[in-house]
C-alpha positions, 0 to 999 in steps of 0.5 A: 483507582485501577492500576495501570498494569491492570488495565486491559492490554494489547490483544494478542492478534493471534489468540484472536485469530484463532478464536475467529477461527472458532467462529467467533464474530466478536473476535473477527470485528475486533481485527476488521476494526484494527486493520479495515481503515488502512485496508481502505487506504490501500485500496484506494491507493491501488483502484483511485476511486472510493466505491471500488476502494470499498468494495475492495475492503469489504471483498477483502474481509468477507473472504478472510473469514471464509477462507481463515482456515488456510491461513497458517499463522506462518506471517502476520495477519496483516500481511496475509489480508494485504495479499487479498486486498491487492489481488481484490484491488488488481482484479477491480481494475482489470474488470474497469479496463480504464487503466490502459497504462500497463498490462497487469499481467505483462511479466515485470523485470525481477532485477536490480537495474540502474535508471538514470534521469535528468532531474532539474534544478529547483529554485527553492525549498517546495514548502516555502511554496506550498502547505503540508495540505497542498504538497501532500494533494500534489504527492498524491496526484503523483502517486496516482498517475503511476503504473498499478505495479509500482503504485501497489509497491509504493503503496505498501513500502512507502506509505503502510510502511511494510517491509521489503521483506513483508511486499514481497509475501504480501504481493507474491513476488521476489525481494529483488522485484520490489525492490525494482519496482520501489525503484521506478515509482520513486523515480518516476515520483521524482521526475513528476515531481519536478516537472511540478515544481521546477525548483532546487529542492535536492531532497526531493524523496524526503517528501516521498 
């Protein structure tokens, strides 16, 4: 029997990369293969339609290996092909033009800024209502309605579960902007969410 210790381990991401770098196809597929499923939910997320969601992925990994030259190993891999997964996702619904909610490219409040909403009062706990299928499709309904700006945001913080830090390289934009534009979508979530629900459930952003 092999021993543990011997078996393969963890690939280190950037010996791959410098091989794919090489123009080695095997070592590129094995980072399409690590990322490609969360690169699709991200896209989806973003564009709220499955064709352009896999557009937008396939765009995504044919430029990284074009361009894989630039990338200078000075943050992850991941974060750099979150970077043109967004603006492939973003450029998708400037070219639709059915998403009238925002202009993407209107300039975005880059402060710290206190929203205050009145948030009703919930008569009972949501999941005593509803299954963890129903509330993850209603939490989904939400995040679908929100403007592209905090819905990338959201996205990226609270459901791939990069850093402030890791957004804000991913998107361009400053720390105090995400966290700005993380603010809205949470409270606009919660205002939504309520509006569904109509019940006490203080812990709302627990579902978040």
């Amino acid at each position: 029997m092999t021993p543990l210790s011997a078996a393969p381990s963890a690939f280190d991401e950037s010996v791959l990369v410098a091989q794919a770098r090489t123009g080695d196809a095997q070592a590129f597929s094995e980072l399409v293969s690590r990322y490609e499923r969360k690169i699709y939910r991200l896209a989806k997320n973003i564009t709220q339609n499955n064709e352009d969601a896999e557009d937008v992925l396939q765009d995504t990994f044919l430029k990284a290996y074009e361009h894989l030259d630039s990338f200078q190993g000075n943050s992850k891999f991941y974060t750099w092909i979150v970077r043109i997964a967004v603006n492939e996702a973003l450029m998708k619904l400037r070219k639709r033009k059915s998403d009238r909610t925002v202009p993407l490219d209107e300039p975005m409040d880059l402060g710290e800024e206190t929203v205050e909403r009145e948030i009703a009062v919930w008569e009972d706990n949501p999941e005593q209502r509803y299954s963890r299928e129903e509330m993850q499709q209603i939490l989904n309904d939400a995040v679908d309605t929100l403007k592209p700006d905090f819905r990338t945001v959201f996205a990226l913080r609270d459901i791939e579960e990069l850093s402030t830090e890791e957004t804000a390289e991913a998107l361009g934009i400053s720390i105090p902007a995400v966290k700005s534009r993380l603010l809205r979508a949470r409270l606009a979530l919660r205002e939504k969410l309520t509006r569904q629900f109509k019940r006490k459930g203080e812990n709302v952003l627990g579902y978040l």
